[in-house]
N, C-alpha and C positions, 0 to 999 in steps of 0.2 A: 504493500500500500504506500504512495506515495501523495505527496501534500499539493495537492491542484495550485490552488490560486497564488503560492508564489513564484509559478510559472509565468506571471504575468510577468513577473519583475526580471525573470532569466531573458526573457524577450524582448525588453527593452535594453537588454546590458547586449546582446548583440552588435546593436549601434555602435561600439563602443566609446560613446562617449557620456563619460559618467556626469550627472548634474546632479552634483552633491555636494558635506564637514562640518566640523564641531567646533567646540569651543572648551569643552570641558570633558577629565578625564573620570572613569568608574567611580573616583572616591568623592565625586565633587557634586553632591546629590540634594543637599542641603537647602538650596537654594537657583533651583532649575533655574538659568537664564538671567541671574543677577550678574556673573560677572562678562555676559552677552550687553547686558544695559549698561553694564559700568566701562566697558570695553568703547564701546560706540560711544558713549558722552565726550570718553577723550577725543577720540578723534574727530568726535566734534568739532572741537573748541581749537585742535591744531588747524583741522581744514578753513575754520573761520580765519585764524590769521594768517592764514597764509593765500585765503581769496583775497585777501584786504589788498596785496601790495601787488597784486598783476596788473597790468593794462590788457586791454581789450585788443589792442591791434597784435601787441606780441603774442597772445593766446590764439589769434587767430591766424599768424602765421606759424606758429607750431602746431598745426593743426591742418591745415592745410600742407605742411612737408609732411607730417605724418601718414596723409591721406593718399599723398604720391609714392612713399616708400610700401605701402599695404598694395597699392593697386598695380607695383610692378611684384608683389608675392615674394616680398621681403623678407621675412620673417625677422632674420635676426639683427637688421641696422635698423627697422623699424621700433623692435626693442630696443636697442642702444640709444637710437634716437630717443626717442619716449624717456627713457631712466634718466638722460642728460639733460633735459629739457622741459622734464613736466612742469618744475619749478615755478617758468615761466606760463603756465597757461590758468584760466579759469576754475574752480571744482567742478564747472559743468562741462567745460571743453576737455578736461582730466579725467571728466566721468566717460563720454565718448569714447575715446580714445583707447581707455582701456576694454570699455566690453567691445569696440571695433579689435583691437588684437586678439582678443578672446574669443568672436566672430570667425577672426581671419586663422587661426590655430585650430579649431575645431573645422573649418572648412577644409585644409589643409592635410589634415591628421589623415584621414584614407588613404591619399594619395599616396604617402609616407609608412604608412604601415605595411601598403601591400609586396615593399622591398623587402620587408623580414618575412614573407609567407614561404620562400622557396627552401627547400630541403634542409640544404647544407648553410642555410642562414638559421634556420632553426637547432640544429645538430649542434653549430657549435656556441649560440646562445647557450643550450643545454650544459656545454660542457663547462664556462666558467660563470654562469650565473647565479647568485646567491640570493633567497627573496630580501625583495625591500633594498636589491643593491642597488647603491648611488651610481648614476652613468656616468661619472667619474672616474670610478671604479672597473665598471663595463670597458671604455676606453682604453685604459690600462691592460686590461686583460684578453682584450682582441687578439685573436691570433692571427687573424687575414686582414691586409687593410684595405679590404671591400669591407668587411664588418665594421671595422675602426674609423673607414670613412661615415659609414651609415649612421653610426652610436655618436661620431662629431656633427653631423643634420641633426640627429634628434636633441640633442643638445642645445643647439643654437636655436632651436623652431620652437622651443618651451614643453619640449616632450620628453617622456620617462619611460622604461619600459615596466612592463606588468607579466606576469604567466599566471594564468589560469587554465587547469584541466590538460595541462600538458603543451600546451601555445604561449609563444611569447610573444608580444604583440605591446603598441605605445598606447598611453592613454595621457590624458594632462597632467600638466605640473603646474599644480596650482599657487604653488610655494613663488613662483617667477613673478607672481602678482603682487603679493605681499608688499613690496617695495613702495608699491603706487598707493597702499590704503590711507597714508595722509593727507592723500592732494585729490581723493574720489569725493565724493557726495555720502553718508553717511551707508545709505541701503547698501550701495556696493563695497561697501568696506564689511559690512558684516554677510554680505555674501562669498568675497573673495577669503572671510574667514571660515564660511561655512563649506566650503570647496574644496580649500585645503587643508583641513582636517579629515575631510573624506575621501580623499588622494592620499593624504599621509598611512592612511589604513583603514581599508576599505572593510566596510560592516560585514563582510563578507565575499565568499571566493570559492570555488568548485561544489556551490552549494551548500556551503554551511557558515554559519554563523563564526568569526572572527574577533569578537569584540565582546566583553562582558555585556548582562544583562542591563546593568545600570546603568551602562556608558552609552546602548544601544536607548533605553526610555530616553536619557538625558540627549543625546543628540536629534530625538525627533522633539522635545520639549524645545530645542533650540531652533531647531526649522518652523515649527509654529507658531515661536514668539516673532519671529522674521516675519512670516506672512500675516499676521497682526498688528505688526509696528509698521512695516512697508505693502502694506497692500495696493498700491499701482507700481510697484516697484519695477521696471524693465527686468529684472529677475525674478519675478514673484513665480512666472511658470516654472522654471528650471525648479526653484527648492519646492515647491507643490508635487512637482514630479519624484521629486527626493523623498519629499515627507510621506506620501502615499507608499512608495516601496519600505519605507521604514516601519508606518503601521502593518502592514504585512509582517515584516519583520517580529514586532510586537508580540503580536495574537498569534501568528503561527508558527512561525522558525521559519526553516527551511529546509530543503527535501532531507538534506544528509542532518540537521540541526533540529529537527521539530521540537517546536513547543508543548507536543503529548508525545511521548514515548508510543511509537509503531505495535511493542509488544503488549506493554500494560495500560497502553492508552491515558499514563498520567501524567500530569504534568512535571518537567524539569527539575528539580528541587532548586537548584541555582535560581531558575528563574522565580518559581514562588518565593523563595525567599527577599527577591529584589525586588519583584513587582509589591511584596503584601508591603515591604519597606515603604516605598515610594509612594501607594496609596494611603497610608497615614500621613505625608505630609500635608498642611494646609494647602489648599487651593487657591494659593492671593492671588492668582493674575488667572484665572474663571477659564482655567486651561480644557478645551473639550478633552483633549486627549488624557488627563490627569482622571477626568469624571469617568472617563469612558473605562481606565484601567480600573479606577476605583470600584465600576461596579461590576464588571469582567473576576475581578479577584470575588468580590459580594457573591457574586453565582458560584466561581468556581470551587471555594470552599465547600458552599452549601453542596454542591453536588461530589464532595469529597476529594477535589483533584482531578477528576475522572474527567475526558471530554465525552460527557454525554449527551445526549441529544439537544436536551435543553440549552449546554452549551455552543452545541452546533450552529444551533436560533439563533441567539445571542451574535454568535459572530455574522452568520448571513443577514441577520438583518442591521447591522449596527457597523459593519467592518466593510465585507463586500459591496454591499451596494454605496457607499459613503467615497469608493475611489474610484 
């Protein structure tokens, strides 16, 4: 027996392009999303003074070189550009700029990946890859400099590699962003946070669960409060799409990970014991997803652990049809 509905979510990682990250680690539970608000107040108040002393003509000529180095498929003097020069531009000409790179790397990324599909690009990925290795590192370890040229492209184009299920394959570096979160508009600062935390270690990988229970609730409390505080945000779909595979995450697991054990049909202990944690905390910020665990745990006690039918309900009416 295997777990249907978060197949929905295996389906969209084919794409491979993740729209997703966090802010906070397993132990930091206390306070779902305070240091998400306290995070973005600063860079409030940096991105305020540092709008204050641009002019309008220089942000619009960095902005328009920036436009010309993307449209001749730049990637990486476009970056150079951009880190040299954001200084001079607007927070809103800053804010462009950056989801246009972000635009132009995701558009980019196929093209670029389908160079590592061939055999013996894959074979000897295999043979010195280590996971979560810095391409750095990868570079270094090249054996052929067709590969050592390839791992220097994906470097300079804001890309990492990933394996999953046996493939090794690029996905974003969302870390490459980081840089620009004090000269963006506040939404996309706490986007490009929520990104790359979810690039730094993805919730998950050849179907199973990757990340504690707690770090799993607390990073979808952190996409939630995102689409609450920025709701017309030019991001708001990307982390929607994030936060939905996360509720999956949630209530079900996943195929190799389930949140009922295949044999005894109970629930995880790890997870009960995170979820029932987390559901005692107050509810200040009127979190659905917090009411929704709260009363998920309410049932699932009552019905002793067990996914029973009632349970079932519970999640098809409440889970499923909600994404």
């Amino acid at each position: 027996m295997k777990i249907q509905i978060p197949s929905k979510v295996a389906d969209r990682k084919k794409k491979r392009v993740k729209t997703a990250i966090i802010l906070l680690s397993s132990a930091a539970l206390l306070l779902p999303g305070a240091e998400f608000i306290g995070t973005q107040a600063a860079l409030a108040a940096s991105n305020a003074s540092n709008a204050s002393s641009v002019s309008t003509s220089d942000s619009d000529k960095v902005l328009n070189n920036f436009q010309s180095l993307l449209k001749a498929n730049n990637l990486r003097d476009a970056d150079i550009y951009l880190n040299k020069n954001i200084e001079k531009t607007t927070q809103h000409h800053a804010s462009l700029m950056v989801l246009y790179l972000e635009n132009a790397r995701i558009k980019a990324l196929p093209i670029l990946d389908q160079k590592f599909y061939p055999e013996e690009i894959q074979k000897e990925l295999s043979s010195i890859y280590k996971r979560n290795d810095h391409i750095d590192n990868l570079i270094k370890k090249a054996k052929t400099q067709k590969l050592k040229k390839l791992l220097i492209e994906v470097k300079n184009s804001g890309y990492k590699m990933r394996t999953s299920e046996g493939m090794y394959y690029l996905t974003m570096d969302y870390s490459r962003f980081e840089r620009y979160q004090n000269n963006v508009k506040d939404d996309i600062a706490a986007y490009i946070t929520i990104q790359m935390t979810e690039t730094d270690k993805y919730a998950s990988s050849d179907a199973a669960l990757t990340i504690g229970y707690q770090e799993l609730v607390n990073r979808a409390l952190i996409q939630e409060n995102f689409l609450l505080e920025y709701p017309t945000s030019n991001r708001s779909g990307q982390v929607k799409t994030l936060f939905n595979d996360y509720k999956l995450y949630v209530f079900y697991g996943l195929n190799n990970t389930p949140l009922f054990s295949y044999e005894e049909n109970t629930m995880q202990p790890n997870a009960r014991k995170a979820y029932e944690f987390i559901s005692q905390i107050p509810n200040t910020n009127k979190s659905e997803l917090r009411n929704q665990l709260k009363q998920f745990m309410k049932l699932v006690k009552e019905e002793k652990y067990k996914k029973t039918a009632k349970v079932q309900n519970w999640l098809t009416e409440n889970i499923n049809e909600k994404q």
